[in-house]
RODOFI-780362 format. One record per residue (C-alpha): x, y, z; residue in one letter. Coordinates in nm, 2 decimals, always signed. Layout:
// residues N
- x  y  z  resn
- X  Y  Z  A
...
END
This chain:
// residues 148
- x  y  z  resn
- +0.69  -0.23  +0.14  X
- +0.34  -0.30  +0.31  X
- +0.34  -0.63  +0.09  X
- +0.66  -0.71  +0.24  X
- +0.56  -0.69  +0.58  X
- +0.17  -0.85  +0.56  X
- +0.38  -1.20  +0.69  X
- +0.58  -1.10  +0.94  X
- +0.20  -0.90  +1.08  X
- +0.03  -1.26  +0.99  X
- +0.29  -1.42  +1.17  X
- +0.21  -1.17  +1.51  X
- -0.15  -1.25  +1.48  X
- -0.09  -1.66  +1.45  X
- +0.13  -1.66  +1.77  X
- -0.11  -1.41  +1.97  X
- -0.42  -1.37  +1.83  X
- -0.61  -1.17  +2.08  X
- -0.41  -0.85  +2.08  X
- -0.62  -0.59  +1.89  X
- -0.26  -0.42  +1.77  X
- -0.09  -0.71  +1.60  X
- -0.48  -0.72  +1.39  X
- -0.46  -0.35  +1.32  X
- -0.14  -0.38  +1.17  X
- -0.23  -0.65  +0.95  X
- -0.53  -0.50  +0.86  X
- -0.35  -0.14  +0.73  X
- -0.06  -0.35  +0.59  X
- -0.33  -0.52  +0.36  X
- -0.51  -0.20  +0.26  X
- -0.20  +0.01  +0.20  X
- -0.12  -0.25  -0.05  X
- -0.46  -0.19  -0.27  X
- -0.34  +0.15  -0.38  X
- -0.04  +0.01  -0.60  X
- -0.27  -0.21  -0.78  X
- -0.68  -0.15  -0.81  X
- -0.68  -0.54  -0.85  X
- -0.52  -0.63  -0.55  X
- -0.84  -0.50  -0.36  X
- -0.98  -0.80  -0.43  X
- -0.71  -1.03  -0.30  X
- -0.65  -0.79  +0.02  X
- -0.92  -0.56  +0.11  X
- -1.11  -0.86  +0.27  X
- -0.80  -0.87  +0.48  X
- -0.75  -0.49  +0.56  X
- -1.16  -0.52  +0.63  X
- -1.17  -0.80  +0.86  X
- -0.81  -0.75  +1.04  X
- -0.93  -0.39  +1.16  X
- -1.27  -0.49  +1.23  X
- -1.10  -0.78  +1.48  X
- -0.90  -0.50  +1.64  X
- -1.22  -0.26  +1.71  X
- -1.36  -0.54  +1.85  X
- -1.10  -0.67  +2.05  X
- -0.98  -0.34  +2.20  X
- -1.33  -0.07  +2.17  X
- -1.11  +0.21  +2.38  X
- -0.82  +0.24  +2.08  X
- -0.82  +0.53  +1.88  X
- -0.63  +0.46  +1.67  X
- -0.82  +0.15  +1.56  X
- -1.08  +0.41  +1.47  X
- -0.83  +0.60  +1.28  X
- -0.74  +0.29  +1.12  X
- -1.08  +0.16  +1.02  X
- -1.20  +0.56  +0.90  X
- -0.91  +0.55  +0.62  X
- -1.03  +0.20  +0.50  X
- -1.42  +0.34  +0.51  X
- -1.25  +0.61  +0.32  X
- -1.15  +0.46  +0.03  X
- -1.41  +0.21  -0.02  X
- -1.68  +0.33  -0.22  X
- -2.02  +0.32  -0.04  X
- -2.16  +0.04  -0.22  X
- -1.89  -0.16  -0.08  X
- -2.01  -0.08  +0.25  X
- -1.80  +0.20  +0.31  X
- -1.79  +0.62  +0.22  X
- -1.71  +0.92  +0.36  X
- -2.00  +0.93  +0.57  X
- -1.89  +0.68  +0.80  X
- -1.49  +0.74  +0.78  X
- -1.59  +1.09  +0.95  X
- -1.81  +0.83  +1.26  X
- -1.48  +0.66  +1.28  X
- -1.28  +1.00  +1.35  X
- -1.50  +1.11  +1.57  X
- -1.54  +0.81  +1.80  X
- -1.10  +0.83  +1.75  X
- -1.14  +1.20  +1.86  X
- -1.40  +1.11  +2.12  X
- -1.17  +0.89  +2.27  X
- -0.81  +1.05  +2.23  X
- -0.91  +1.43  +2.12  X
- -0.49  +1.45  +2.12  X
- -0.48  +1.24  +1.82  X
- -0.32  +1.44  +1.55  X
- -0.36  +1.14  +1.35  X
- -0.76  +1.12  +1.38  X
- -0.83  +1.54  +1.32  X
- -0.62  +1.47  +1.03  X
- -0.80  +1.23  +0.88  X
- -1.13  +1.37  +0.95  X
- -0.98  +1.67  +0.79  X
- -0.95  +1.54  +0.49  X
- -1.28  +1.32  +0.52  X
- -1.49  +1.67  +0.60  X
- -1.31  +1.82  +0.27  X
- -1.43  +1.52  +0.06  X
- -1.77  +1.55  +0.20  X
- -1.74  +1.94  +0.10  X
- -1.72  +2.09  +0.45  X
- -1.48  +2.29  +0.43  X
- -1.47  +2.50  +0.65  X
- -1.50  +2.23  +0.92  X
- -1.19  +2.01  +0.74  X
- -0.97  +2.34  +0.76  X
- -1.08  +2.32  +1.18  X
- -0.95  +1.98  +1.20  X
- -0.61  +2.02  +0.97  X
- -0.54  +2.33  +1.20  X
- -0.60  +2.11  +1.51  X
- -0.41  +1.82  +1.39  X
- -0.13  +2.10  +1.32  X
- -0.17  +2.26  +1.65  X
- -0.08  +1.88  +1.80  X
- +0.20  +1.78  +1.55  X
- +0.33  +2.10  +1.40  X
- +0.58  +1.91  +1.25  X
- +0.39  +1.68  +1.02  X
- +0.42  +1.79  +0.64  X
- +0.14  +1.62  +0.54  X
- -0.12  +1.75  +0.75  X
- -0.01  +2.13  +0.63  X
- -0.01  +1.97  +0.27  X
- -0.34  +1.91  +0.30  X
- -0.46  +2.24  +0.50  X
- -0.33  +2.42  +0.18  X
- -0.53  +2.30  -0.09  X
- -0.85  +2.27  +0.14  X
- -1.07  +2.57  +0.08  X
- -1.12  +2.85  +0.32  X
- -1.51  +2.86  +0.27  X
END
């Protein structure tokens, strides 16, 4: 589905390319494709890189550009420039500027866990919670995340 809509998000960005949103999308549509095929990081995580890069820059005061660029620092192994370490700076400069982001204490949740603090990660799921009880995901993940 993400590969589906990568033209469509190309298309946005060609017709108006200085709106930070139109790049962001791009950006997540080309990482969310890398998953489904390890390969395909190398045909699209230039993409997901550079697209959500352009969006920080464009628009600094969007949190959920932060959001957007901590999942990709997420997944790509440090060596690559990436790692935990710098996915959690992301969700904290998303918190810092929207601290009602259920999105970013999600994420930095599950970023803390990985970095095995657990005890901060279950802080963030429960906050992320507290501002979208309804999102299954985020309790998914405060139930396998350690108490300690």
């Amino acid at each position: 589905a993400a590969e589906a809509g990568i033209g469509a998000a190309k298309k946005a960005v060609e017709l108006k390319p200085g709106v930070a949103e139109y790049h962001r999308i791009l950006g997540t549509l080309c990482g969310q494709v890398i998953p489904a095929n390890v390969l395909a990081g190398m045909k699209w995580g230039g993409c997901a890189r550079d697209e959500v890069n352009k969006a920080v820059e464009l628009d600094g005061k969007a949190a959920l550009n932060y959001v957007s660029r901590g999942v990709g620092n997420y997944y790509l192994p440090p060596m690559f420039g990436g790692g935990v370490d710098k996915a959690i700076g992301d969700f904290e400069k998303a918190i810092a500027l929207d601290g009602k982001s259920a999105e970013a204490w999600l994420w930095l949740g599950i970023a803390q866990r990985k970095a095995g603090r657990n005890a901060e990660a279950r802080k963030a799921l429960e906050k992320s919670l507290q501002l979208n009880p309804a999102r299954g995901w985020a309790k998914q993940q405060l139930e396998k995340t350690p108490k300690q």
